[in-house]
KERO-324971 format. One line per 3 residues: number of its first residue (from 1); for each residue x, y, z of C-alpha. Coordinates in steps of 0.2 Angstrom, whole numbers, plus 5000, padded with zeros to 4 digits. Layout:
N
NUM = X:Y:Z | ...
***
This chain:
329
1 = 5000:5000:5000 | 5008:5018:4995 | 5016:5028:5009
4 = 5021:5010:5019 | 5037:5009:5012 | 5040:4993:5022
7 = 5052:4989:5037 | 5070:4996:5043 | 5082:4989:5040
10 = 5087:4987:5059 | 5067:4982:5061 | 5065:4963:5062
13 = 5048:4959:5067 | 5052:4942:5071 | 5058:4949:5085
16 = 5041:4957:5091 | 5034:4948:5105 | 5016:4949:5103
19 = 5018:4945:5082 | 5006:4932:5086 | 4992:4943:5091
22 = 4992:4951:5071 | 4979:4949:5061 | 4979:4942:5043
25 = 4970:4947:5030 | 4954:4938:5032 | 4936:4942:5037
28 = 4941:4946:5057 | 4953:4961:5051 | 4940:4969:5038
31 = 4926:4966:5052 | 4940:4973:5065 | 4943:4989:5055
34 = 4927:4996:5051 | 4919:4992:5068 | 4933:4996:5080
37 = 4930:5017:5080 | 4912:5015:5082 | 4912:5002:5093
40 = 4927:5011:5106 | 4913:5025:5105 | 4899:5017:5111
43 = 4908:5007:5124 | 4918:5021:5131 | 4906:5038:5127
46 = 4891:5031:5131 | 4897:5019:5145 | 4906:5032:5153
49 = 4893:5045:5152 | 4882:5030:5164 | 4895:5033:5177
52 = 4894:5051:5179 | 4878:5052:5189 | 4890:5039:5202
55 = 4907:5048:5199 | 4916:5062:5195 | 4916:5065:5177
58 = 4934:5071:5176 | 4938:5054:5186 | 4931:5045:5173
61 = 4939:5054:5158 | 4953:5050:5168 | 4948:5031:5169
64 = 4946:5031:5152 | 4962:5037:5147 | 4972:5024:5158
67 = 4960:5010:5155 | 4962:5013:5136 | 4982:5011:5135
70 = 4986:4992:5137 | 4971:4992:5125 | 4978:5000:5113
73 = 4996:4993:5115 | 4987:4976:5110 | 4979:4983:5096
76 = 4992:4991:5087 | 5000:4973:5088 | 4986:4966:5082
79 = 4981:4978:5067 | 4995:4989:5064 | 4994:5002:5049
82 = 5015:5002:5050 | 5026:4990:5054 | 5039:5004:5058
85 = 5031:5011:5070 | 5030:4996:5081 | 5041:4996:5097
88 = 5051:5010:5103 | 5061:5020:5093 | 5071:5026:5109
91 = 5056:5041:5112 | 5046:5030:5125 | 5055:5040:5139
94 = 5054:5058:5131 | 5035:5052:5129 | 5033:5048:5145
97 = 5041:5062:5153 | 5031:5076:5143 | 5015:5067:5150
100 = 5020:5070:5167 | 5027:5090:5163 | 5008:5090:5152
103 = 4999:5087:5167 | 5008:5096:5180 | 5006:5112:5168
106 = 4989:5107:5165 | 4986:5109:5185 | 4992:5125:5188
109 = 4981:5128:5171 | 4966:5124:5177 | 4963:5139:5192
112 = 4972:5152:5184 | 4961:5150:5169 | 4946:5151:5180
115 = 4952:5168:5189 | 4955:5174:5173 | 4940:5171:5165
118 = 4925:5169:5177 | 4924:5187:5180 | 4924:5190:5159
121 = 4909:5175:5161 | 4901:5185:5174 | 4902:5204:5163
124 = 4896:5195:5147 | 4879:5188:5157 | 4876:5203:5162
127 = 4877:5212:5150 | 4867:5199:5139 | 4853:5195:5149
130 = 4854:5178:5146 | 4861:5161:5149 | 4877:5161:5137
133 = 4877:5141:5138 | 4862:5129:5136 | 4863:5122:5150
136 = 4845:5112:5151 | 4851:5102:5138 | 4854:5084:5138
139 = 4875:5081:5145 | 4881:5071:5131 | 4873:5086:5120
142 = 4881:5097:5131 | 4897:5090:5129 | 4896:5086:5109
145 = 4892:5104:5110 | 4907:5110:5121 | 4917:5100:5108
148 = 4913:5110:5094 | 4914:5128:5102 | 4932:5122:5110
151 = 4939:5115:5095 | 4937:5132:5085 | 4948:5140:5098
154 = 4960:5125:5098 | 4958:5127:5079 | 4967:5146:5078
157 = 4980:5143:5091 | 4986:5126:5083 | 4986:5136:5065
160 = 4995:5150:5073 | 5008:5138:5081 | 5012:5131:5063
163 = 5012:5151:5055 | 5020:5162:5069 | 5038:5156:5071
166 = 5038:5159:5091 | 5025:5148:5093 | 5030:5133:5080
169 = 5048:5133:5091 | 5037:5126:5105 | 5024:5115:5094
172 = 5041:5108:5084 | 5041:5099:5099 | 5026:5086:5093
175 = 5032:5087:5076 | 5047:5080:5080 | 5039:5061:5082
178 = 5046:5050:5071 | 5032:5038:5072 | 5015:5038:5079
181 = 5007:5026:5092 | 4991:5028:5104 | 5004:5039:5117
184 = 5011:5051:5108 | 4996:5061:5107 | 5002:5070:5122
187 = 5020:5072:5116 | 5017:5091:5119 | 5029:5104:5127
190 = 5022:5109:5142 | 5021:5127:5137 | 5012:5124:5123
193 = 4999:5115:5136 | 4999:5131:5145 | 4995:5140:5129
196 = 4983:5130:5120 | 4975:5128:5136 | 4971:5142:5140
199 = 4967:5149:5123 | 4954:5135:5124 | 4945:5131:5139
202 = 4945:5151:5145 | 4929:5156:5134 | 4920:5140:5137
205 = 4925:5147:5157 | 4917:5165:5152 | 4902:5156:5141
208 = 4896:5147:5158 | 4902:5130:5153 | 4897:5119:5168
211 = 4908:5107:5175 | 4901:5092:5171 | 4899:5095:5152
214 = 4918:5100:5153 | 4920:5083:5159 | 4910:5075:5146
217 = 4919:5085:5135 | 4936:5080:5140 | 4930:5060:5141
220 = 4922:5063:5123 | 4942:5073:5116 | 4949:5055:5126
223 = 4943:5045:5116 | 4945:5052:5098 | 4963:5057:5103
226 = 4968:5041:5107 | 4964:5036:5089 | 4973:5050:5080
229 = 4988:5046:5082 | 4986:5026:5085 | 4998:5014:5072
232 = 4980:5005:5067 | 4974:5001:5049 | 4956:5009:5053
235 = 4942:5011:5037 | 4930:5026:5044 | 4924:5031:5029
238 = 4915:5047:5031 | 4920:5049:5050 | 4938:5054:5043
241 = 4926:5069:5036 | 4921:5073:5051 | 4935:5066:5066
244 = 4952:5071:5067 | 4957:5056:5063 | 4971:5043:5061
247 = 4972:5044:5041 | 4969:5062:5039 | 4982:5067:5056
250 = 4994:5057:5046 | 4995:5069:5033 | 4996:5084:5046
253 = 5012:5075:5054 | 5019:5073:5034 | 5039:5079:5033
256 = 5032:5092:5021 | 5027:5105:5032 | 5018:5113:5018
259 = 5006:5097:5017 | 5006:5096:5038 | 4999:5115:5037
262 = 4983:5107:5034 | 4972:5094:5048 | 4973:5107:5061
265 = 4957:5103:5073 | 4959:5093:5089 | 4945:5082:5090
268 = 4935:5086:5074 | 4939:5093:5055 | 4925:5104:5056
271 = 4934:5121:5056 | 4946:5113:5044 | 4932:5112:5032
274 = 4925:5130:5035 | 4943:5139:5035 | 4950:5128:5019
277 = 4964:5118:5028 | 4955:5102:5026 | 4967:5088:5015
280 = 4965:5070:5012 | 4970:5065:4995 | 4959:5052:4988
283 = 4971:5044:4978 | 4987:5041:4990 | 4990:5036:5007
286 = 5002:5046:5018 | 5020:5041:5022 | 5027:5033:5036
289 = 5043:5043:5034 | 5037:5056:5046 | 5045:5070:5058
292 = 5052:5087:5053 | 5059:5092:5035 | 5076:5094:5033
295 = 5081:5091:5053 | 5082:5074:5057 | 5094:5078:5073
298 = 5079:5086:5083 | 5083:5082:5102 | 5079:5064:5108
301 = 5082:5065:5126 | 5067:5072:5139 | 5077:5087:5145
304 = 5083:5091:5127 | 5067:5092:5119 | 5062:5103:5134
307 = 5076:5117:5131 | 5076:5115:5114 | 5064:5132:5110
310 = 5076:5141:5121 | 5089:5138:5111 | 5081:5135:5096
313 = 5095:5147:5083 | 5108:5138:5091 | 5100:5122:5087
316 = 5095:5126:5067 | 5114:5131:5069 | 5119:5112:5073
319 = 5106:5104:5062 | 5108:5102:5043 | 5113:5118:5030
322 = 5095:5116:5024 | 5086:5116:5042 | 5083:5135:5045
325 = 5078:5138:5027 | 5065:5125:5026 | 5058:5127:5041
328 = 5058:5148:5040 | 5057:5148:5056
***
């Protein structure tokens, strides 16, 4: 299939463990990749929505996300999309450690956002005379809502971090994947939490989001972003129309930044669509050959990907002759 260009050479998959949990080419794994994204969003979303009455929502969105990752580790054994991508590639550790500086930034996030913006929420109400959020409406509706009004902010900051060259050194960061699996969603510098963070959630703070559709919203955003960046062989048909999906975030991650500056939404492609940034070719597939044109020595190590958009000239001056042209950064 174009854009699988087959294995490394230093890439036996002999040598893979769990080879005997991959599927062949029979009726299980066409069954298996139609059914898998639909199924996931029944089983998760709508299970997990039963528990909120009995628990607290962000407790399950948490439960969700933890529950989902041996789940998905299977998975990609069973069903991969590229054989590359299987087993580390020696980024598990830097993976790992920007989840924990993602969270802890996400904490100190979450009441400075609401200091900032309750009193904006509290202005606008007033001023409006009205509710700013339907809040009598059912929760799942309430968080497919919050999905869509979040995702246009996370829309424009994630564009600008692609177009502003202070931003991008930051989101180079998640660029710098070299292959994509169900954890690396979250390979995100911390500031770039803070930012896009905050960029995000701060209106739906000032619109009178309640907690608990935030909470079905971020259980909702759990779910579809474990599959964006997941190493499966899915068919969604129309969903890759209307999810960020795994087919059409490959293209966003594509070496070509001129092709990755497309695919921008979080959780859906709607804003895409409206602001013209949508791309999925019809006739191709995306590569596997992914990361950052023309700088293949982006830092590998945790404490090195964190400094590196401090001293980001020095490192264009280290990386290849081409590196600071085709980036224009």
């Amino acid at each position: 299939m174009p854009g699988r260009s087959g294995l490394r050479p230093d890439r036996d998959p002999a040598n893979d463990r769990f080879r005997g949990l991959r599927l062949a080419n029979g009726w299980a794994r066409r069954l298996l990749r139609v059914s898998l994204y639909p199924a996931t969003f029944v089983i998760f979303v709508g299970g997990g929505s039963l528990l909120f009455d009995r628990m607290d929502g962000n407790g399950v969105a948490l439960g969700v996300y933890l529950i989902t990752i041996p789940i998905f580790f299977l998975l990609e054994r069973a069903l991969p999309w590229s054989e590359r991508w299987i087993g580390s590639k020696g980024d598990v550790h830097a993976d790992v450690g920007l989840v924990v500086a993602a969270g802890a930034a996400g904490a100190l996030l979450e009441p400075a956002t609401r200091f900032a913006a309750l009193p904006v929420g509290a202005w606008l109400s007033s001023h409006v005379g009205v509710s700013l959020w339907p809040g009598d409406w059912p929760l799942l509706a309430q968080g497919a809502l919050a999905i869509v009004v979040g995702d246009f902010f996370r829309y424009w900051v994630h564009r600008a971090m692609h177009e502003w060259p202070p931003l991008w050194r930051i989101h180079a960061t998640h660029h710098s994947a070299t292959r994509l699996y169900f954890f690396n969603g979250a390979r995100i510098h911390p500031f770039e939490v803070l930012i896009t963070g905050f960029v995000e959630i701060a209106p739906m703070i000032a619109f009178g989001v309640p907690l608990e559709a935030m909470a079905m919203r971020m259980l909702i955003g759990r779910v579809i972003g474990r599959f964006q960046h997941c190493n499966l062989d899915l068919e969604l048909g129309p969903l890759d129309y209307v999810f960020s999906s795994p087919k059409n975030h490959r293209w966003h991650h594509s070496r070509n930044l001129g092709v990755a500056a497309h695919n921008y939404g979080g959780d859906l492609v709607l804003w895409d669509h409206v602001f013209g940034s949508f791309y999925l070719p019809r006739d191709r597939e995306p590569s596997d050959e992914i990361g950052i044109e023309n700088m293949p020595d982006f830092p590998r190590r945790l404490w090195d990907v964190m400094w590196t958009p401090f001293s980001w000239r020095r490192f264009l001056s280290e990386s290849t002759p081409a590196a600071e042209t085709a980036v224009s950064r």
